[in-house]
Structures are given as structure tokens and as C-alpha cells.
C-alpha positions as CSV (number, residue, x, y, z in Angstrom):
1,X,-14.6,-37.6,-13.8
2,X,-16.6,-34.7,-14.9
3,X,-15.6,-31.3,-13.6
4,X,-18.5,-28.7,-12.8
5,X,-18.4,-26.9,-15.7
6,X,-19.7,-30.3,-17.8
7,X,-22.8,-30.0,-15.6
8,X,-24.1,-26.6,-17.3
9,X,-26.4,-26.7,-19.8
10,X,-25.9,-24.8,-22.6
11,X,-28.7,-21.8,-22.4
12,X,-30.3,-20.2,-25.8
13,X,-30.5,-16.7,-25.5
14,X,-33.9,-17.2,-27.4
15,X,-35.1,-19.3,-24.5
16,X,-34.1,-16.4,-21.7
17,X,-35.8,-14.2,-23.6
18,X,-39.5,-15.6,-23.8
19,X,-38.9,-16.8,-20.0
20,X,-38.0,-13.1,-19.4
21,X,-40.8,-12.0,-21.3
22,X,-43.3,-14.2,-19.4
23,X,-42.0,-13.6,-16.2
24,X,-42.3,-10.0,-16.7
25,X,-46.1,-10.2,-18.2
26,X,-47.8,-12.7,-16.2
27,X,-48.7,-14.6,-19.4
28,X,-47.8,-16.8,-22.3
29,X,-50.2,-15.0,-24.5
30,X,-48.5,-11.2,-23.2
31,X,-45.1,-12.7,-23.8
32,X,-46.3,-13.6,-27.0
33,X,-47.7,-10.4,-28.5
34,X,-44.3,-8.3,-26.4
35,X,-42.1,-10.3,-28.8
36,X,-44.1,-10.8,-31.6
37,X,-44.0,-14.6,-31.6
38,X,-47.1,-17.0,-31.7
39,X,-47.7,-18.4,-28.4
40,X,-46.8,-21.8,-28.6
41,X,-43.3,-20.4,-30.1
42,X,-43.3,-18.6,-26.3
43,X,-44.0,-22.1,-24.9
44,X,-41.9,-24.2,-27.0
45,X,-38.9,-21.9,-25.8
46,X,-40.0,-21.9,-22.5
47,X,-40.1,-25.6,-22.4
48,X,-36.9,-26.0,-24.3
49,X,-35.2,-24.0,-21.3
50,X,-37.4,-26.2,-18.7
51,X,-35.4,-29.4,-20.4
52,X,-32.2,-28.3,-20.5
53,X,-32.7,-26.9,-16.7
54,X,-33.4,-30.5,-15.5
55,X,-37.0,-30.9,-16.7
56,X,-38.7,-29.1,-13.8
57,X,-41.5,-26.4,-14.4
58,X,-40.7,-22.4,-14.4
59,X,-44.1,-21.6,-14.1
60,X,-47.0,-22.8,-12.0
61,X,-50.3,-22.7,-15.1
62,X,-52.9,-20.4,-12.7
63,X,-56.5,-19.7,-13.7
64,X,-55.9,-16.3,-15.5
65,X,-51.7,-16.3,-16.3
66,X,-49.0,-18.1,-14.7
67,X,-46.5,-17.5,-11.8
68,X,-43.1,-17.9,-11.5
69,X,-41.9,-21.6,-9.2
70,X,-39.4,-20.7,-6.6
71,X,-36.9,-22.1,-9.6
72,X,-38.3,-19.5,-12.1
73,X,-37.6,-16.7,-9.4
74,X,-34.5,-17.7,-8.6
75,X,-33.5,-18.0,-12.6
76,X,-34.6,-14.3,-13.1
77,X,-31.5,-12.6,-12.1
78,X,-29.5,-14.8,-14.0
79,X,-31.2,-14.2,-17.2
80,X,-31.1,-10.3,-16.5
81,X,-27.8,-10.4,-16.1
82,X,-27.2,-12.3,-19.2
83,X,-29.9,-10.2,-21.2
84,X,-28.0,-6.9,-20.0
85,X,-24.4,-8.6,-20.8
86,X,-25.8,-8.8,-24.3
87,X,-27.5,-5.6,-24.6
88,X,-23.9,-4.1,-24.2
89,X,-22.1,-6.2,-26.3
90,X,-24.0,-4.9,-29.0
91,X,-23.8,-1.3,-27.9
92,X,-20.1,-1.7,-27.9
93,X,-20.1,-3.5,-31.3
94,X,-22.5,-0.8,-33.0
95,X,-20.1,1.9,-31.7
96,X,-17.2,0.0,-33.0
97,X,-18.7,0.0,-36.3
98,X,-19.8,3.8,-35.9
99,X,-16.6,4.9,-35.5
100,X,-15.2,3.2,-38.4
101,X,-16.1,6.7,-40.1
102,X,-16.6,10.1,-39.2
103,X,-14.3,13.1,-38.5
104,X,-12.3,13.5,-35.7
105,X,-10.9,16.8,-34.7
106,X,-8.6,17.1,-32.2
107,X,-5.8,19.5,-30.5
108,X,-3.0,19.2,-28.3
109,X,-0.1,21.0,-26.7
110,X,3.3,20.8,-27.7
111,X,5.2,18.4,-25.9
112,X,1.8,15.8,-25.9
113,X,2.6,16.3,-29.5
114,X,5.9,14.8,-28.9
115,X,5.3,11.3,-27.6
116,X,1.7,10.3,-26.8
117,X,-0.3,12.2,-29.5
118,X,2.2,10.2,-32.2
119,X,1.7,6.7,-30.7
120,X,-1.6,7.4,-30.0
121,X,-2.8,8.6,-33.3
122,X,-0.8,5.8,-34.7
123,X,-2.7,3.0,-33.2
124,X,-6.2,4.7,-33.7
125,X,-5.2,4.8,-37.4
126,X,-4.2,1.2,-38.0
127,X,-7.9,0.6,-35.7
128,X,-9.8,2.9,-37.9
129,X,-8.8,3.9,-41.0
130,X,-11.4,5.2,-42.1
131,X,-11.7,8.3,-39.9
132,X,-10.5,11.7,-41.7
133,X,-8.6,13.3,-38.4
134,X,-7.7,17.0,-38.1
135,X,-5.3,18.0,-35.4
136,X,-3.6,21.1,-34.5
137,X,-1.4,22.2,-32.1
138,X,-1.6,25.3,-29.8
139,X,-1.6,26.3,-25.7
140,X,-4.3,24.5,-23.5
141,X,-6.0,28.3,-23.0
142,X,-6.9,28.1,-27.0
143,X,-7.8,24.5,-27.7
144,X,-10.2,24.9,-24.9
145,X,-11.8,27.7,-26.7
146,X,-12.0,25.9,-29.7
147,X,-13.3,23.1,-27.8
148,X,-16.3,25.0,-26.3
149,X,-16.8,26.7,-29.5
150,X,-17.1,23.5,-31.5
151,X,-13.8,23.9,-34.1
152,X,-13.0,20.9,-32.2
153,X,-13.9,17.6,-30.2
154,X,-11.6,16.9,-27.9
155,X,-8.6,18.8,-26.7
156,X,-5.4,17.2,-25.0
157,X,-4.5,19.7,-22.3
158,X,-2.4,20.2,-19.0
159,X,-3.0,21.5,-15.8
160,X,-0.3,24.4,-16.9
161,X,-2.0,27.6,-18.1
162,X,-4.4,28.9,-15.4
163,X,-6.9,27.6,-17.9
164,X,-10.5,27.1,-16.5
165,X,-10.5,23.1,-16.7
166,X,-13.4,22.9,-14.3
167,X,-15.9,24.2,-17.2
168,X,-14.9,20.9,-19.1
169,X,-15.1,16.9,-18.8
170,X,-11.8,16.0,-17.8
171,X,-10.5,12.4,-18.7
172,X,-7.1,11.7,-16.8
173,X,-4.6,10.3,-18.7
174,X,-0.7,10.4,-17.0
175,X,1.3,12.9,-14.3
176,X,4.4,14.0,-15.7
177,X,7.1,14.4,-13.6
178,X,9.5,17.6,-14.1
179,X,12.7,17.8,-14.6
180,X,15.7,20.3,-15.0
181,X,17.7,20.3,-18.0
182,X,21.0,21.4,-17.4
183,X,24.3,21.2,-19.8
184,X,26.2,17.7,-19.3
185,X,29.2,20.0,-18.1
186,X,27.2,21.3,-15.3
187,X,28.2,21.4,-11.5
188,X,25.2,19.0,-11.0
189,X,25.1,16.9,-13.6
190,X,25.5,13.5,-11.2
191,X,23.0,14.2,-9.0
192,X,20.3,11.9,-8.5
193,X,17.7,15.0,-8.6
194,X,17.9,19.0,-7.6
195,X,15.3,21.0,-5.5
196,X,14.9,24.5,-7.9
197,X,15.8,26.7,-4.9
198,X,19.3,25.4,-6.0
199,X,19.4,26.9,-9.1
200,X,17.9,30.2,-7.6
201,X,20.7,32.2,-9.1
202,X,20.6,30.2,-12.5
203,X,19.9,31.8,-15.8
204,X,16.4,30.3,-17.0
205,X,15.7,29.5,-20.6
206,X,11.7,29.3,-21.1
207,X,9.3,29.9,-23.4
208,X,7.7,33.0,-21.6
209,X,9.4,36.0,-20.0
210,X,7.4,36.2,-17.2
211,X,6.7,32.4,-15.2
212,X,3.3,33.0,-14.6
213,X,1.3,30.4,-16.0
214,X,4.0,28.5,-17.5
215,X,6.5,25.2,-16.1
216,X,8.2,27.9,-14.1
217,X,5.5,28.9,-11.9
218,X,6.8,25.8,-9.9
219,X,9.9,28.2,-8.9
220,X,7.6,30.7,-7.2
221,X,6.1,28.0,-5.2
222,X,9.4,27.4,-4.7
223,X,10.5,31.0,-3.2
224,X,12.3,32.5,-5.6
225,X,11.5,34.0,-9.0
226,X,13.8,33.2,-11.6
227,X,15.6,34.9,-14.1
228,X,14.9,34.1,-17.5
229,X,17.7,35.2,-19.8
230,X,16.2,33.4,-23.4
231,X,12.7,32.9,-24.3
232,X,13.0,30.3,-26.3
233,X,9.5,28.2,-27.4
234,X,10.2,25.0,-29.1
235,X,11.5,22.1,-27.0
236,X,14.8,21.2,-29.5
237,X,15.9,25.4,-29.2
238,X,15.7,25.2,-25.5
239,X,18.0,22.1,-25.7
240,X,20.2,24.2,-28.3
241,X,20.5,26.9,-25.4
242,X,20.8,24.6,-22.7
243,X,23.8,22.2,-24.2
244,X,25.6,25.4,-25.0
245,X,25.8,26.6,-21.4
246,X,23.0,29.5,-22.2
247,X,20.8,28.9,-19.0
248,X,18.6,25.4,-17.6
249,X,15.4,24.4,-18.3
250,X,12.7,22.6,-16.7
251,X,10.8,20.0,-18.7
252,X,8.1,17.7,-18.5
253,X,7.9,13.9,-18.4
254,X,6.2,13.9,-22.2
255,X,9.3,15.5,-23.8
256,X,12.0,13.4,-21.5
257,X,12.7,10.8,-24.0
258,X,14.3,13.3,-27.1
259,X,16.6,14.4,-25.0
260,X,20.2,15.1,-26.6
261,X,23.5,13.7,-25.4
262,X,24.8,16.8,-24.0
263,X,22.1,17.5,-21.2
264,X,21.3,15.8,-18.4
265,X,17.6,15.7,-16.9
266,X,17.7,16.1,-13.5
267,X,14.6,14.7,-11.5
268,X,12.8,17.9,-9.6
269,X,13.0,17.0,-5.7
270,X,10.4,19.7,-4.5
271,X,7.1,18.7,-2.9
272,X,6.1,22.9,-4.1
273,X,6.9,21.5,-8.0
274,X,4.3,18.4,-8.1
275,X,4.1,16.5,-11.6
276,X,1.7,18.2,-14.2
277,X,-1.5,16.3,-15.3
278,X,-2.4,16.0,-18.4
279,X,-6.2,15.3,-19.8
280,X,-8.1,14.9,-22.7
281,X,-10.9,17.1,-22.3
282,X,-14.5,17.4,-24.2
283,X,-17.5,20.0,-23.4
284,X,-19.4,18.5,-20.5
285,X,-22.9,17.5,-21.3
286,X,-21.9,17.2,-24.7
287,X,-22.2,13.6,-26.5
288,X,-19.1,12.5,-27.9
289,X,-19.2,10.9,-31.4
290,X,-18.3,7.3,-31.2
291,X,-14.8,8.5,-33.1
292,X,-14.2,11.0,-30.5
293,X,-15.2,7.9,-28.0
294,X,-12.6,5.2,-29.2
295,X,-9.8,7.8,-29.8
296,X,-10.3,8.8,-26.0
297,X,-9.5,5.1,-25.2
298,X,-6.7,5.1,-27.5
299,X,-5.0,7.5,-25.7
300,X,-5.7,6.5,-22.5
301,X,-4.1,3.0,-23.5
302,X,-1.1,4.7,-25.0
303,X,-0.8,6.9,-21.8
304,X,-0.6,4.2,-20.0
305,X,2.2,2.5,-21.4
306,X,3.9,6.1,-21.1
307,X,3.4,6.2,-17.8
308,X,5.2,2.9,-16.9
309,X,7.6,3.9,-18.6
310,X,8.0,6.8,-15.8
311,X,7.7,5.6,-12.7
């Protein structure tokens, strides 16, 4: 028995597009000069797609043009739809081959820098390696002005910062939960998670003295302000101070996963402390390059498997 897909012809695209073109000029002779064919190329193709339809007209023949049969008119959003399929395959394939080249320049904070910048980079490499990528690291307040003042094309940013983000086309790419490092010694090192107004009276270790603008801003929502006894900026220092019973920490999804032996993560409970998002951003009503274009779904790709790795 034949199943229903045995009973569909197999279409030329050459065909849709002279029945297209005469459908959309009244005429075989219109169709004709549009595509720069003869005409009886036009109605060969047209009579081709008649055939392979089941032999019935497309066109009533009128005195001056033709006209669509109610089977032409109901075939014209099908070949639309196929026509405009096509148009974007190539567009996608003409941008693939674009952004075999080019320059990418790029920037990120820190601790993107220590999981999804890598991965992400990695896999746009083996995809294009071609491209000649710059990248720097630095606070989201900075890349952004080097984003606007085009050092670079695309900046990997968090919502931590007070940094204008509105001004900019924002492209989501995970939340990241917080967490509180504490040392492995630590009164609560079992606990399945900690609300910060526990650790009110906790020395802090962070990489700014005051927590305005940084992580810790979650402890003001939080009611307290906290005392921060060691500014310390890079993420393996803090662990240093933290594993030696110096102060806690808190620290975001991205840098969870080089954690060392002797601290223990604790989940942060508070609906005050929600999780941080972090976006790649570009200057709005500015084209990306097509580079810029498939590193941006690189990363979102790579983010993704990040974030199942979180929840």
C-alpha cells in the first residue's frame, strides 16, 4: 500500500518560480521579461508543474493575459511559502560563509570568563577558524563604554554594576543563582541553603569596600549592611581567604564549578537576593557583522547547556 507521502509530486523550484512570476504579472510574456527567460521557457515550466500537479490547467488563457484557476490560487501560498523557505536558506548560508572571516572583538566580566566565555569561544573556534578574535576582560560599566564607542562588538555583561543596560540590545543568555561561600569548618556548612540576614554579623570578603553596585548589594536588600573585612578581587584569592576562616563570600552560578575542597557553597534562600542575569549586549540599531552574529549563537547554545547544569 502506498502511504501519503508517495502521492506528492516532486516540485522544481524552477517551475514555482515562473508560476509565481505569472501569477504575480498577469502574463506569460511579463513573467518572461521579470525573469529573463524566453516565453515559451515560462510556459514549458508552467506546464511541467501543470503535469506533475495531475495535468489540470493553472491558468485560464484570457484575451489580453491569463488568470489564475481556483487550483492556481489555491497553489499560491504554497509556493510563497516555499519561495520564502528558500530565500532564507540562502541568507543563512551567505552569513555562514561571511562569518568564516572577519574580526570579532569581544569583552566580558570576570567570572563569564571562567566557564561560558571558554566553552563558548571554544566551539566558535573549531566552527570558524578563520575569524581573528580579540577579547578582554574588565567590569560591565567599561565594556559597555567600549561597546558604544566602537573598541568593541559585543560585550558579555551582568545585571551587577548599576550599568545603564537599557541604552543597549540585550540578548539573554542564563540567571545565575548566588551562593555563599563559607569555610568547610563552618557552623553551616550542612545546610541545604542560608538566608544572608544569617550571616549579618559575618566578616565579608568582596572585591569592593563598599557593596554598592557589587554581589553584595543583595545584603542591603536584605536589611543589613555588611562588614567587609578583605577586598579581595579575583575569584581563587577570595577562596584563599574564605578556606582559611578569613570572612564568607557570596558567588555567582558562573564561578560555582572551580570551587575548592575546603568551602562549601551554600544556595542563597532570599527572595531580596534574586539570581543575576547575564547578557550579551551590542549597540542597538547597530548591524551586527555576521561574526559578531554566529558568536552570539554560540554563546547562547553554550549558555544553555550551563544553565541545565544549574537548575
Amino acid at each position: 500500500m502506498r502511504n501519503s507521502h508517495d502521492l506528492v509530486p516532486d516540485l522544481s523550484t524552477v517551475w514555482l518560480r515562473a508560476f509565481l512570476e505569472v501569477a504575480r504579472t498577469g502574463s506569460f510574456t511579463g513573467a518572461a521579461r521579470a525573469l529573463g527567460w524566453t516565453q515559451s521557457a515560462v510556459s514549458r515550466q508552467v506546464a511541467s508543474l501543470e503535469s506533475a500537479l495531475g495535468g489540470g490547467p493553472l491558468f485560464d488563457r484570457l484575451p489580453r493575459g491569463v488568470r489564475p484557476t481556483e487550483a492556481g490560487r489555491a497553489l499560491v501560498p504554497y509556493a510563497e511559502a516555499v519561495a520564502e523557505a528558500l530565500h532564507g536558506a540562502a541568507s543563512g548560508l551567505a552569513a555562514l560563509r561571511e562569518a568564516a572571516g572577519g574580526r570579532l572583538r569581544f569583552g566580558a566580566f570576570a567570572t563569564a570568563d571562567a566557564a561560558l566565555v571558554p566553552r563558548a569561544l571554544a566551539a566558535f573556534r573549531a566552527l570558524h577558524p578563520d575569524v581573528r578574535v580579540e577579547r578582554e576582560e574588565g567590569l560591565t560599566p567599561v565594556l559597555l563604554d567600549r561597546l558604544a564607542d566602537g573598541r568593541l562588538d559585543l560585550a558579555i555583561v551582568s545585571t551587577t554594576g548599576r550599568a545603564p543596560l537599557a541604552a543597549y540590545e540585550l540578548h539573554p543568555l542564563l540567571d545565575e543563582p548566588l551562593y555563599v561561600a563559607v569555610p568547610a569548618g563552618h557552623p553551616l556548612a550542612g545546610a541545604d541553603g542560608v538566608r544572608l540576614g544569617r550571616l549579618a554579623d559575618a566578616d565579608w570578603i568582596s572585591g569592593s569596600a563598599r557593596p554598592e553596585g557589587t554581589l553584595l548589594e543583595a545584603a542591603l536588600r536584605a536589611g543589613f549592611r555588611p562588614r567587609v573585612a578583605h577586598v579581595v578581587a579575583e575569584w581563587t584569592a577570595k577562596q584563599g581567604y574564605v578556606a582559611a576562616g578569613l570572612g564568607v563570600a557570596l558567588v555567582p552560578g558562573l564561578a560555582a564549578g572551580s570551587v575548592r575542597p575546603d568551602v562549601v557553597l551554600l544556595p542563597v534562600r532570599d527572595e531580596e537576593a534574586p539570581a543575576r542575569t547575564v547578557y550579551a549586549a551590542t549597540v542597538r540599531g547597530r548591524t551586527p557583522a555576521p561574526a559578531v552574529r554566529a558568536f552570539l549563537g554560540t554563546l547562547r547554545a553554550e549558555a544553555g547547556e550551563i544553565a541545565r547544569t544549574m537548575a
